[in-house]
C-alpha positions as CSV (number, residue, x, y, z in Angstrom):
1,X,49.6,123.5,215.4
2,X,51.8,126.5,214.8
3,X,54.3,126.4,211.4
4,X,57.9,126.3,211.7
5,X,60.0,128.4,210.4
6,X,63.9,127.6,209.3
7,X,66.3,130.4,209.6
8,X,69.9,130.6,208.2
9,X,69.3,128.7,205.2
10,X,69.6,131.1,202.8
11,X,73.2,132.2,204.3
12,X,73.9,128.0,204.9
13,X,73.3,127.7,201.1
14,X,75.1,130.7,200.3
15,X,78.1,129.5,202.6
16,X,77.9,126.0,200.2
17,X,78.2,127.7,197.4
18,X,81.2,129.9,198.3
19,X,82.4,126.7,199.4
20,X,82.1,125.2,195.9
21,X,85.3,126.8,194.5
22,X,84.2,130.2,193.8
23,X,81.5,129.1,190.8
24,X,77.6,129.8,191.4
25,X,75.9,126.8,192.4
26,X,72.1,127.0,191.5
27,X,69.2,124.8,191.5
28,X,69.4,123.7,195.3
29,X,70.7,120.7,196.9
30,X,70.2,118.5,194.2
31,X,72.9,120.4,192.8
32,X,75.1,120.7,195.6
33,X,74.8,117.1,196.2
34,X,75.3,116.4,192.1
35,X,78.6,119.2,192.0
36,X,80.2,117.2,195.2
37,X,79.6,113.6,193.6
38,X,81.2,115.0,190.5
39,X,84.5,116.0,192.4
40,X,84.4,112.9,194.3
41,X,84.4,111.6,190.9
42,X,87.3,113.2,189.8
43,X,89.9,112.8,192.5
44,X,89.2,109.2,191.8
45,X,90.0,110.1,188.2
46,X,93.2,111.5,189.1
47,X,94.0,109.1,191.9
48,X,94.3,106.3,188.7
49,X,95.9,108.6,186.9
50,X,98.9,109.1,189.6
51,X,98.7,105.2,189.9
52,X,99.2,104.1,185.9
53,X,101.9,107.2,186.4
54,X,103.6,105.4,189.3
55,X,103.7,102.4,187.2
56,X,105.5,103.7,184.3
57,X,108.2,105.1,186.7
58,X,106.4,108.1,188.4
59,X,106.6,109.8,191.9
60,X,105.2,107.6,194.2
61,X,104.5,110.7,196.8
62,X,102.2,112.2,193.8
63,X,100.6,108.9,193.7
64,X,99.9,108.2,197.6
65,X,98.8,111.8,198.2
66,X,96.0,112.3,195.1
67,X,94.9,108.4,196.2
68,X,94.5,109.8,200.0
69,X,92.8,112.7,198.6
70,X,90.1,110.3,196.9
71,X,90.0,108.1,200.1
72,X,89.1,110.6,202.4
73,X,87.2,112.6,199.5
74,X,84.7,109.3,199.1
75,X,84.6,108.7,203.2
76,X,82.8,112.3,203.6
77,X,80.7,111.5,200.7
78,X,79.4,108.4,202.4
79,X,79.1,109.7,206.0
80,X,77.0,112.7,204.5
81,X,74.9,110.1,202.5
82,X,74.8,108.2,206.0
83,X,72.9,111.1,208.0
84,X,70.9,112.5,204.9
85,X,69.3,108.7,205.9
86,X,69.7,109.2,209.1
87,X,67.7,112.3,208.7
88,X,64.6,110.7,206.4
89,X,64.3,107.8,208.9
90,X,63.9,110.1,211.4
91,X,61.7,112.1,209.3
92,X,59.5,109.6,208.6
93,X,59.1,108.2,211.9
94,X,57.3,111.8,213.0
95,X,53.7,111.6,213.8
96,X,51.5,114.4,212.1
């Protein structure tokens, strides 16, 4: 049995991290995975934020938009969790 080889990591990594807002993202994919749970995180922080503003007399488009913005923020986050076990199941049904 031959090994395989990955190419186009090292510039898929490097695309994640220019992707990350500019700040150096180290320590691999637990990290990536830890920085993106973070932001998720904190759009939902500001998504209560623009709803306890809203109801103390605030902008109701501020409101809808940052709760839209942690919505669809959390939907990624959970189809990426989705195939990462996609992935292992189908990793772990290989025969060696």
């Amino acid at each position: 049995m031959s090994d395989l080889s990955i190419n186009g990591i090292g510039a898929g990594i490097s695309k994640l991290q220019e992707n990350a807002g500019g700040k150096e993202v180290t320590g691999g994919f637990d990290a990536v995975f830890k920085d993106a749970i973070g932001k998720v995180t904190e759009m939902q922080g500001e998504a209560e934020k623009g709803i306890k503003e809203l109801a103390s007399g605030g902008d109701v488009t501020q409101a809808i938009i940052a709760m839209e913005k942690a919505d669809m923020s959390f939907q990624v986050m959970v189809e990426v969790r989705n195939k990462l076990l996609t992935a292992y199941e189908e990793i772990m049904r290989m025969q060696i």
